[in-house]
N, C-alpha and C positions, 0 to 999 in steps of 0.2 A: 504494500500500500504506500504509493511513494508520498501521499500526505505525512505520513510521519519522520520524522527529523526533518522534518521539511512541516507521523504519530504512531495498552491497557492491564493487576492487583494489586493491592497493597504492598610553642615552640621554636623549643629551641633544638636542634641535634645534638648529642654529644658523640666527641670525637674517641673511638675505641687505639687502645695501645698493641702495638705490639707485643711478640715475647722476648724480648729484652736481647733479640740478637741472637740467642742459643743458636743452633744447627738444629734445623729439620731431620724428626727422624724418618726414615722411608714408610713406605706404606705398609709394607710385610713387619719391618718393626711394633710399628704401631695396632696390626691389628693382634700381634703376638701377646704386644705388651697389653691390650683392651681385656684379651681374652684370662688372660692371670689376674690382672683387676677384678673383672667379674668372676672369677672361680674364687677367689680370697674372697672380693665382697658374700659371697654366697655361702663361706666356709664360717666365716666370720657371725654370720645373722643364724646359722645353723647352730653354733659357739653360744652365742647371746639367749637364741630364743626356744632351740631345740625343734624348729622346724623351719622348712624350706618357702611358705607361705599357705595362703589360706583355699582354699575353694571358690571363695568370691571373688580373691587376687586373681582367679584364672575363669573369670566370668564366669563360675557355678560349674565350668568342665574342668575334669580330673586332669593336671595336667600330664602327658603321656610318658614321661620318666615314672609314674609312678605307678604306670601298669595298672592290672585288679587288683594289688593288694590293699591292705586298710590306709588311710592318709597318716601320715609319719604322726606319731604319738607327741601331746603336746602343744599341738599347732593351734587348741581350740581355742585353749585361754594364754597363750605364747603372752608374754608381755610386751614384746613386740609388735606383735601384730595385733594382741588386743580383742581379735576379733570384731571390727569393729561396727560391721555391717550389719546390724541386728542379731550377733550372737551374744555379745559384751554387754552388760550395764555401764559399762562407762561411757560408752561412745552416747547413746541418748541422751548422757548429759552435757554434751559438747566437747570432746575430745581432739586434742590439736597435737600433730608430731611431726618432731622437726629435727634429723640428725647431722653433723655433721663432725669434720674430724680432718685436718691439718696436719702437716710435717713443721710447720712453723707458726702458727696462729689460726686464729680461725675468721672469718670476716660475714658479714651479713647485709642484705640486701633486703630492704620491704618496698611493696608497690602495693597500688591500690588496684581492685578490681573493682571498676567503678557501674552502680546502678543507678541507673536514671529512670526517673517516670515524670509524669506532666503536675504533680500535685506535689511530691517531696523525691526525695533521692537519698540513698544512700550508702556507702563506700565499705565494702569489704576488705578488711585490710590482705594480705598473700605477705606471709615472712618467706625468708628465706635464710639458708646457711650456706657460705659457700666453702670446699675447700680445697688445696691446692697443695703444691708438694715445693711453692717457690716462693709465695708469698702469698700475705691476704692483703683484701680490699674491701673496702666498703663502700656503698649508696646507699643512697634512699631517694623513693619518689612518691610521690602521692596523688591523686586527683582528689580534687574536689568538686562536685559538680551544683551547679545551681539548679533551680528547680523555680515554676510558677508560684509558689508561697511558702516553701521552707524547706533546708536541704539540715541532715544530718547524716553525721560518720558513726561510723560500729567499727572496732576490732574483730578480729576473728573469731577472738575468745567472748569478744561481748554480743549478748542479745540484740537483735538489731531491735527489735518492739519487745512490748510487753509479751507479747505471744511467740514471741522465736526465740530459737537459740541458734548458736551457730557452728559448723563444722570444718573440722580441714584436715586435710588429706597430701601425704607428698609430692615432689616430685624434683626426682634426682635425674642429674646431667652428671655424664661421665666421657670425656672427654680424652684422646689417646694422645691431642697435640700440645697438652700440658697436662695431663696426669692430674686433673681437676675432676673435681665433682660437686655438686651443688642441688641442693633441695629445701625444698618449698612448699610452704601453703596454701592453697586458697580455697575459698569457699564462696558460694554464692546462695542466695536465699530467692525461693522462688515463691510464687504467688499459690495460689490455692488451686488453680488450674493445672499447672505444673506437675510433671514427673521426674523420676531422675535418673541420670546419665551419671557415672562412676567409674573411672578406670585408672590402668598404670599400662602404659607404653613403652617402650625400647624402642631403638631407632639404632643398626649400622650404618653410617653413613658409605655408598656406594664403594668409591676405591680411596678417600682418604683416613677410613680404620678409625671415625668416629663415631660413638654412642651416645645416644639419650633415651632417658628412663623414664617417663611421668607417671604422676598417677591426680587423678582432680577428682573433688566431689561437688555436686552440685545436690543440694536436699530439692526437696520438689515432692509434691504429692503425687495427683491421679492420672497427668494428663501428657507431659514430659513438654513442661511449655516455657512462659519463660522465668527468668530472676527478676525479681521481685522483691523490695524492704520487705514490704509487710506481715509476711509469714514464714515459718518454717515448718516443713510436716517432718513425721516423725523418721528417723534417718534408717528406720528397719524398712526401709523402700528401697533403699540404696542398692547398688551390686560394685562390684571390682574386677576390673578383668585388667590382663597384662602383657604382654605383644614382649616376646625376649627377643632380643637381638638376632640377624642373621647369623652373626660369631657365635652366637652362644655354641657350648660343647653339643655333638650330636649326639641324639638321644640309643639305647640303647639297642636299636634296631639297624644303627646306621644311616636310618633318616635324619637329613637337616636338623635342627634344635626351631626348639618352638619358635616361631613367628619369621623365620625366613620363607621365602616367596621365591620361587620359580616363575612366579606368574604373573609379577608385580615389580617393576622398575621406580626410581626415582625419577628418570629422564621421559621413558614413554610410559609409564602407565598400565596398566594392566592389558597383558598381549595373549594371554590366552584364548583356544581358540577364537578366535578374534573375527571369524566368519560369524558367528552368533553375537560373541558376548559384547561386542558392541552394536548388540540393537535388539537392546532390553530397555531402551527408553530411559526415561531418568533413575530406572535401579542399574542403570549400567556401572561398575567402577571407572573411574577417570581413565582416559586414555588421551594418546597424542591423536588429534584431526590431523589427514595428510592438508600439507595446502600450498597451494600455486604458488605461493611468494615465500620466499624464505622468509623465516624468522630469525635470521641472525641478524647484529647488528651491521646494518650499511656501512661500509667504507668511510671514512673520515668526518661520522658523526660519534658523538658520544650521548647516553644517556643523561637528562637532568631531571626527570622523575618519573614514580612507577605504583600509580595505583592498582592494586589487585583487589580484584571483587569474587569472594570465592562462596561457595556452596558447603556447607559441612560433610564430613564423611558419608563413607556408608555405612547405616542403622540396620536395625530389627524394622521389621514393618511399625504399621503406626497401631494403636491400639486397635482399631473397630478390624484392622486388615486381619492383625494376626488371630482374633477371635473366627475371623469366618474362614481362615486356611486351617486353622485349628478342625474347625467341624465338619469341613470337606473332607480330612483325615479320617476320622473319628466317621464318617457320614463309607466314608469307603470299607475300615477296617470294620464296623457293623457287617457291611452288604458282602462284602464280596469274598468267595468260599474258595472259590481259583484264579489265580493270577495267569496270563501268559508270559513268557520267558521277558521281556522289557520291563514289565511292572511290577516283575516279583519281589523288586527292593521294596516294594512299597510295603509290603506285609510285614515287614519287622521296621518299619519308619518309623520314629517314634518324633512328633512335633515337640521343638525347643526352641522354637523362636521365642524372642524378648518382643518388647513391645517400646516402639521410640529411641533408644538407645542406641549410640556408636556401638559398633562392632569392633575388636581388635584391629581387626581388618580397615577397618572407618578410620580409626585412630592413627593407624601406620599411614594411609593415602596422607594425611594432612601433614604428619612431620615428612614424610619423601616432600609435601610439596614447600612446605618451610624451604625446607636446604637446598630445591631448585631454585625457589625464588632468588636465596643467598646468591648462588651460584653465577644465575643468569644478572644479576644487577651488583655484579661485585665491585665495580669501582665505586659504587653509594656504599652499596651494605657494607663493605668493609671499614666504612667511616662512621656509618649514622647509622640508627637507630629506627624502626618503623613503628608509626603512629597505629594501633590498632582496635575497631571497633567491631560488635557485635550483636547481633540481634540475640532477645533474652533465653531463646529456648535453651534447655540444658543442655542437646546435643551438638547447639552452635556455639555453643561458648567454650564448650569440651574444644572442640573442634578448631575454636581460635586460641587457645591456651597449646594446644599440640601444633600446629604449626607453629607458634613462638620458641616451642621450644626443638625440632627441626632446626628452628632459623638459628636459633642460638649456637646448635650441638654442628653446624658447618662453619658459626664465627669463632669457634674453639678448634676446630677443626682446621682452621686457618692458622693456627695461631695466633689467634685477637682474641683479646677479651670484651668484655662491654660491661660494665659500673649501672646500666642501666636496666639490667635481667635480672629480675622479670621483669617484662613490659607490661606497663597499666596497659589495661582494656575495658573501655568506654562498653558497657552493657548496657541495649536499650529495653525496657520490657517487653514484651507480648501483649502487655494487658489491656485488655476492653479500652479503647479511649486515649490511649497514650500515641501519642506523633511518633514514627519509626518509620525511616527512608530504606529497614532492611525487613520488616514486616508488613506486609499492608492488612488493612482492620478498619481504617477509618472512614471509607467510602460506601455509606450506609444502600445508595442505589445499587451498588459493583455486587455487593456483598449480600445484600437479600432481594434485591429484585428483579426482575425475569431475564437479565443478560446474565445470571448465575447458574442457566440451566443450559446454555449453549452447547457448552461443551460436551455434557452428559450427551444431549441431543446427536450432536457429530458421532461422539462414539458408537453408541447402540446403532446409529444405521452400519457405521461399518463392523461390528460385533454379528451386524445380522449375516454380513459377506461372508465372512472369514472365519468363523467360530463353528460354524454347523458339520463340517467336514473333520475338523480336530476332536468334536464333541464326540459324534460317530464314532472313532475311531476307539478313543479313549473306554468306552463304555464298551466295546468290542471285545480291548484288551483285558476289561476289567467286566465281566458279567453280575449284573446286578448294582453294580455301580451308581446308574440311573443317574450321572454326574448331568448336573443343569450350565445353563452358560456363562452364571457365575463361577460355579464350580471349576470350568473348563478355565476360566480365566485363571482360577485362583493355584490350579496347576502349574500354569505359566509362570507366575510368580512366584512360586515355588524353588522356579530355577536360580532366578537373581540373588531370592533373598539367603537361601542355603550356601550359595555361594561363595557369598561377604562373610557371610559368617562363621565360615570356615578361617582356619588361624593362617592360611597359607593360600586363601581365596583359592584353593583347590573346586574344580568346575561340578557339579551336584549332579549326580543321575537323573534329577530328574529334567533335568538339559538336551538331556536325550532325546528322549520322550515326543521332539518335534524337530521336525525337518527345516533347514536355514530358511527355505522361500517363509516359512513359516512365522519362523524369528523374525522378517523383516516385515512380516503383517503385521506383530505382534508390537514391534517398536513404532509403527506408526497409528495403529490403536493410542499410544502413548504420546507421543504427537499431535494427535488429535485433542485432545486433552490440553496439551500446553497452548497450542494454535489458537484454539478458539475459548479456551479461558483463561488466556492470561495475554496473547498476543493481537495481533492486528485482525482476526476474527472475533473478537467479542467491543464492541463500543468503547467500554471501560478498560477494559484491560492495559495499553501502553500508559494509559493516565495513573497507574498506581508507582509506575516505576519515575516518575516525574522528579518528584520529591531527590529523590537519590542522581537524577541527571542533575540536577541545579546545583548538589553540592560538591558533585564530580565538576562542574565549573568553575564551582568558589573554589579549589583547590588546583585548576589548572593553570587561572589568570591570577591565582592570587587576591581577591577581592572577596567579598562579605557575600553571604549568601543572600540570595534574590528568591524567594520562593513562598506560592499562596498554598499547598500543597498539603504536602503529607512529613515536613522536616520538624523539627522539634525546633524551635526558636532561642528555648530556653537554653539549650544545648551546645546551638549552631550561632550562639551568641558570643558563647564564652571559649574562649582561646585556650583554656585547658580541655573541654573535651571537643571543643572541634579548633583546633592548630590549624593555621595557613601557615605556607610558605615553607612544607616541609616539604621533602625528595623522596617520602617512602612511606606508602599508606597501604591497611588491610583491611580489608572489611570483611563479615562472614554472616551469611543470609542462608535460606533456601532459593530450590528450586525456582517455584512459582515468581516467587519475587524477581528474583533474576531475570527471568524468560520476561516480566514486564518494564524490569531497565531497559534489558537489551533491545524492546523494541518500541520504548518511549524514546532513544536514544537513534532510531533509525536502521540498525546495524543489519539487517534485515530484511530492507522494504521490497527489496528484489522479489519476496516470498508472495505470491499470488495466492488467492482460496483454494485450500486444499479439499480434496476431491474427498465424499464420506461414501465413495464406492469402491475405490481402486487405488492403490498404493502409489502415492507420487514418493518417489527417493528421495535422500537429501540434496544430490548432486543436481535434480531436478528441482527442488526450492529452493535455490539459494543457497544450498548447505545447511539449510534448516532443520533440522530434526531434534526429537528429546534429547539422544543418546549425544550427538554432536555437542548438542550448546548447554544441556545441565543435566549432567552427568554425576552420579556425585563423586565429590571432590573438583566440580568443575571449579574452572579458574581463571576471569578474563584479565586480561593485563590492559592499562589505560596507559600507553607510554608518550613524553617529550624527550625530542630530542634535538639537540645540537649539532647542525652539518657544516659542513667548512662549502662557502659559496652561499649560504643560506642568511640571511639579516633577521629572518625568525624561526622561529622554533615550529618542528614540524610533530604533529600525532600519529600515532599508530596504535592498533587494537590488536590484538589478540586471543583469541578465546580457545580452551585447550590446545596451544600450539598452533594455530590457523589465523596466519593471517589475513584479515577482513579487507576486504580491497575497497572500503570508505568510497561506493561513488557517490555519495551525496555529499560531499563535501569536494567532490571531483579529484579523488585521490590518484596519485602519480603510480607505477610502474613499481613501485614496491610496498604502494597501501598507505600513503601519508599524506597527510593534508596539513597546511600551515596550522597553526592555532587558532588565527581567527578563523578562516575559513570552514577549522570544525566546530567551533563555538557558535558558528552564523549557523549552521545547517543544523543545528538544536533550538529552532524558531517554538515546534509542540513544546517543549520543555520548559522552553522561558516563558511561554505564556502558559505555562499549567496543565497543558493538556486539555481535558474536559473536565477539572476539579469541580467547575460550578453547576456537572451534572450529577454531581456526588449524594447531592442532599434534595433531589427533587422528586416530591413523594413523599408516603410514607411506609419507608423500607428500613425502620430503624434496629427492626427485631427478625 
């Protein structure tokens, strides 16, 4: 629709040091020396606590060193580990741990995990310990955020209200290019809608032989949504799971050690069968887009800044999903008395999907993407510092805490350190009412009146195409079955979500189960779905991602934000949670939302109405598809750059790897347009899109 971009859901830097001149040690060194590290650390907490970790540590699965036998004796009430996820009394009462340990001192770092809402705000504190085998240091940093009528701070130990209390959970960085390690707290308080997302990650870093270890709690009740002052539910909701490094020792089979990936890179992304698994729609894991124009940097320009706008990992389905794949289960292993030879896994399938929550797997996509980002913008990153913000749900905040610390575990990896890790992160809520340029919620028409059934619409005519013959089949394979075309969908889904959830995104049998022509009806089933309800098929749609283009301005030109929209004022006011004039910013949303930047933003318009009878490709819209543009772990890069011959600074986009050839802004031979020229071609964004059709009606409920 070329009306759009032309047109729908809801500082200071500090300069990092090097290492004091030492000599580099090699890579084989360093991932030798990682690998003693982690076997001492592990000998050492085995020493202290008489166990290796907990059950929950390993997201409720046994981890595989430990075979059938009983869990090592000890581990329930370890002092260490405390139990803390609903096994302990203490952890209920707000429990906070934080270890660290020096060859020469020890040094400490606190930031704020900052939550904002439209009425008060309030600031989670994240300690931290670091230690090193050369020297310590110390920082501190804090946000404070303002609010429309009053802002208060909480500690991590302190109740944020009369009604919460507060939690924190570690997270160690171990590092092979200074023999450093550092851990931290943080905790976030979510609203009463909210569920929680809880884990601990490892991170190898590719071929420079470095590690990071997280682990984050986010409390949350029923719904896995966002942070929130106002409440705290009870922390026996919680779970813990742990992503160990590719180094780790292999396990006693000779298999890999837990959480290395065959199938998962930091550069491209997950490549396994790659005929399917990229066109699973937005359950697809992150991948590289092939694309016409290189994305390396041009000849004799340099970068001078680099917004990434990324999607959180990949989760467990969402609550209502995994309830009805649950009973499709349950709906089979009632009915059906013989299997034929493809489906026979299914009789001993036993469903263990979560509900909302990162997946280890989720957890690992975002720190691989931390230390490409490092990677790919190393003359900034190695100097400064990225501004980071996030929408409140648990699993996007998870999600911006693990790429920071990615980003960090490759500026150790460098040999730099940074005074300013952990990075405050700006959290903005979820909740009813509150302005968020990375959630949308506020456009009462968008949200409950009749352009909210579009997309349902598009789908079921082509569900009625392409489903009837899979359905068939399925109920063939499986007699008695009587699987409906929910059902048959929920099959389908079955493949992505087992997937992820798998420690080593190992590919699900039930993957199988359908033929590629198949997968690509099935990815564009999912397509349809973002098209027409978040993109340039439904009225509303590019107008929720509005909010979020205007502030991508204020930070391009440097100037105050301009917008009637969906931006927090309160927020976009103040210089501590929204900084101009920085060279390095993250932001961390869903899906939906995305799919409504990118095409409030134009990026897109080439995409014509997709057909609800017959499968248009991506290579035939524009390159538009679920799986292509939000994927999870997607990740669009907003770049300036500096060319020799050039008097201004030129933009470039990229979205998983795929450079966007900008022609509404009439972009050049390698996708770039002046600054102003892509500023002017954001005409829907500066005037708001269709905000003022937001509220007309009464669609308030």
């Amino acid at each position: 629709m070329g009306a759009f971009g032309s047109s729908r859901h809801k500082g200071t830097d500090r300069r990092c040091h090097g290492s004091d001149g030492t000599s580099r040690l090699s890579n084989t060194k360093r991932a030798v020396i990682f690998t003693m590290l982690v076997t001492l650390a592990a000998l050492s907490a085995f020493a202290v606590t008489g166990t290796v970790a907990s059950p929950q540590f390993w997201g409720g699965h046994r981890p595989p060193f430990w075979g059938s036998g009983p869990e090592p004796s000890g581990f329930w009430g370890s002092p260490f580990w405390g139990s803390p996820f609903g096994h302990g009394p203490e952890w209920a009462q707000g429990a906070s741990s934080s270890v660290a340990s020096t060859t020469s001192g020890t040094s400490s770092a606190s930031s704020s995990l900052v939550v904002a809402t439209s009425s008060r705000t309030s600031s989670a504190s994240v300690s931290a310990a670091t230690a090193t085998t050369s020297r310590a240091s110390s920082a501190s940093s804090s946000l404070v955020t303002g609010t429309s009528s009053k802002a208060s701070s909480a500690s991590a130990a302190t109740p944020i209200s009369s009604r919460a209390s507060s939690t924190a959970s570690s997270v160690v960085m171990i590092s092979t290019s200074r023999a450093a390690s550092a851990t931290s707290s943080s905790a976030v308080a979510s609203s009463p809608r909210a569920s929680s997302a809880s884990s601990s990650s490892a991170v190898a870093s590719s071929s420079r032989g470095s590690s990071a270890l997280s682990s984050s709690a986010v409390t949350s009740s029923s719904r896995a949504s966002s942070a929130s002052p106002s409440s705290v539910a009870p922390s026996s909701s919680l779970r813990t799971s742990s992503f160990a490094s590719s180094l780790a020792v292999p396990t006693p089979s000779g298999t890999p050690g837990v959480g290395s990936t065959l199938c998962d890179t930091i550069g491209s992304g997950y490549q396994c069968q790659n005929n399917i698994s990229h066109f699973w729609g937005q359950y697809s894991p992150y991948f590289s887009v092939a694309s016409n124009i290189s994305d390396q940097l041009p000849s004799g320009c340099s970068i001078t800044f680099a917004q990434m706008l990324s999607r959180h990992g990949a989760r467990d389905p969402i609550a209502s999903k995994t309830t009805s794949y649950n009973n499709t289960i349950n709906k089979i292993h009632a009915n059906v008395k013989n299997y034929t030879a493809a489906y026979a896994f299914i009789a001993n399938y036993s469903y263990t999907l979560g509900a909302d929550q990162l997946t280890i797997f989720g957890q690992q996509e975002l720190i691989n993407s931390g230390i490409k980002y490092f990677d790919r913008y190393a003359t900034l990153t190695s100097r400064l510092s990225p501004f980071v913000r996030s929408a409140g749900e648990a699993r996007v905040v998870e999600s911006a805490q693990n790429w920071t610390q990615g980003f960090d575990s490759a500026k150790l990896a460098a040999g730099l350190s940074d005074p300013t890790y952990p990075y405050p992160i700006v959290v903005i809520p979820e909740d009813a009412g509150v302005n968020n340029t990375l959630n949308h919620d506020l456009c009462n028409a968008f949200e409950n009146g009749p352009d909210n059934s579009i997309a349902s619409s598009a789908q079921s005519k082509w569900t009625a195409v392409f489903i009837p013959p899979i359905q068939a089949r399925l109920n063939a394979g499986m007699p008695g079955a009587n699987l409906t075309t929910t059902d048959t969908i929920n099959m389908m889904d079955l493949c992505p979500f087992n997937t992820v959830a798998s420690l080593t995104g190992a590919i699900s049998p039930f993957c199988s189960l359908f033929t590629e022509a198949e997968w690509h009806q099935y990815n564009y089933y999912e397509t349809l779905n973002k098209y027409y309800g978040y993109s340039y098929g439904n009225p509303l749609g590019p107008t929720q991602g509005v909010g979020f283009g205007n502030e991508l301005i204020a930070r391009m030109t440097n100037q105050p934000v301009h917008d009637m929209s969906s931006t927090n004022t309160t927020l976009d006011n103040n210089s501590t949670t929204f900084p101009l004039g920085r060279q390095l910013y993250a932001d961390f949303s869903h899906d939906n939302d995305m799919t409504a930047i990118f095409s409030a933003l134009g990026l897109y318009n080439g995409t014509g109405p997709l057909s609800n009878t017959t499968v248009v490709e991506a290579e035939q819209a524009n390159y538009y598809s679920a799986a292509y543009t939000v994927p999870f772990a997607a990740r669009a890069y907003f770049e300036k750059m500096q060319c020799t011959g050039q008097s201004e600074e030129l933009v470039r986009v990229i979205v998983n790897d795929r450079v966007l050839p900008l022609t509404q802004c009439g972009g050049d031979n390698l996708g770039r347009c002046t600054l102003s020229k892509f500023v002017g071609s954001l005409g829907f964004v500066q005037s708001n899109g269709l905000w003022n059709q937001c509220f007309v009606g009464n669609y308030s409920s």
